[in-house]
C-alpha positions in Angstrom: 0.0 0.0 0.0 1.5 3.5 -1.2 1.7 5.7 2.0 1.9 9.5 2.5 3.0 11.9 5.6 0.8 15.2 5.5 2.0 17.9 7.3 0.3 21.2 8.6 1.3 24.4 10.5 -0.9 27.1 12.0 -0.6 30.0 13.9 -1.8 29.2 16.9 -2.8 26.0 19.3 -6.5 26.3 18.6 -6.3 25.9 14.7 -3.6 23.2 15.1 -6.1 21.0 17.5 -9.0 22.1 15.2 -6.6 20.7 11.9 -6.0 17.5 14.0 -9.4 16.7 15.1 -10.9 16.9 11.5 -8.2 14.4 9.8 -8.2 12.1 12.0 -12.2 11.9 11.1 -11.7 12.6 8.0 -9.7 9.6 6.8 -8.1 6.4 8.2 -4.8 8.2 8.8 -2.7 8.4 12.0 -1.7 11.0 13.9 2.3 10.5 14.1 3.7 13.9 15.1 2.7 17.5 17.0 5.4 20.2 18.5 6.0 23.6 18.5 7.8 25.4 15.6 8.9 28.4 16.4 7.0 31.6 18.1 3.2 31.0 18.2 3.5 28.3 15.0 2.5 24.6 15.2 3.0 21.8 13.3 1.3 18.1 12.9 2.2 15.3 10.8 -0.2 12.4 10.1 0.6 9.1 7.6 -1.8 6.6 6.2 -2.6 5.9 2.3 -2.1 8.3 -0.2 -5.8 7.6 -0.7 -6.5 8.6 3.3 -4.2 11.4 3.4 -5.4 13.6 0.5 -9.1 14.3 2.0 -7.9 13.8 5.3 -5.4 17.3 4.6 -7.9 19.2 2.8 -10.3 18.5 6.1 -7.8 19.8 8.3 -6.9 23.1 6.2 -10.3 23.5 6.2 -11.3 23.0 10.2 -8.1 25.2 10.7 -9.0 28.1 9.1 -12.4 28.4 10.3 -11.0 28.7 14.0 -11.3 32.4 15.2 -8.0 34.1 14.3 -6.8 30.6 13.2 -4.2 30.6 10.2 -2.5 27.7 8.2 1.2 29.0 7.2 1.9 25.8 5.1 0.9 22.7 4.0 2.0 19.7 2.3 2.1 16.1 1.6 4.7 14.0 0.6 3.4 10.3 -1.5 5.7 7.5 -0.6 8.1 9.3 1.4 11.5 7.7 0.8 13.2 5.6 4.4 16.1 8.6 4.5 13.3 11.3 5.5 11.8 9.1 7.6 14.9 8.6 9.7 15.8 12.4 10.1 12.1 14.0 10.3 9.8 13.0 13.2 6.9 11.5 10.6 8.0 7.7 11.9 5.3 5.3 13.7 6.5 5.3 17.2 5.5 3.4 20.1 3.1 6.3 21.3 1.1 6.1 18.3 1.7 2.7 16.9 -1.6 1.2 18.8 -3.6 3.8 17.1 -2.0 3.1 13.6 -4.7 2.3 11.1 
């Protein structure tokens, strides 16, 4: 199965938790990765199918910009991300997530 990482970043906790909320409902995708990115600015990552990930992304841009003063800064998603990204980015399974991995 061809799998893709997602990522999203808002100004702002409520849009990020808003973006979260709505892909994980939006698609059989898992939620793999959530900090801080710099002032005020968060990121999430989610993986699944490519099929999963697409409507699952465009749910959480969505959800995130309609939060009061919510804003996405950037977006994007990465199809069959190759082993080397995996091992330097946090968008790996880990044990924290794995029992929620679809």
């Amino acid at each position: 199965m061809p799998v893709a990482v997602g990522v999203i970043q808002t100004i702002g906790f409520p849009a990020i938790l808003a973006a979260a909320d709505a892909m994980v409902k939006a698609g059989r995708v898992t939620l793999v990765s959530y900090d801080i990115a710099e002032s005020g600015h968060f990121f999430i990552a989610i993986r699944g199918s490519i099929s999963e990930v697409k409507p699952a992304m465009e749910a959480g841009i969505r959800a995130a910009e309609e939060v009061f003063g919510g804003e996405v800064v950037t977006h994007y998603t990465v199809p069959n991300p190759p082993e080397n990204l995996e091992s330097v980015l946090p968008i790996s399974y880990t044990e924290e997530v794995e029992m929620f991995r679809l």
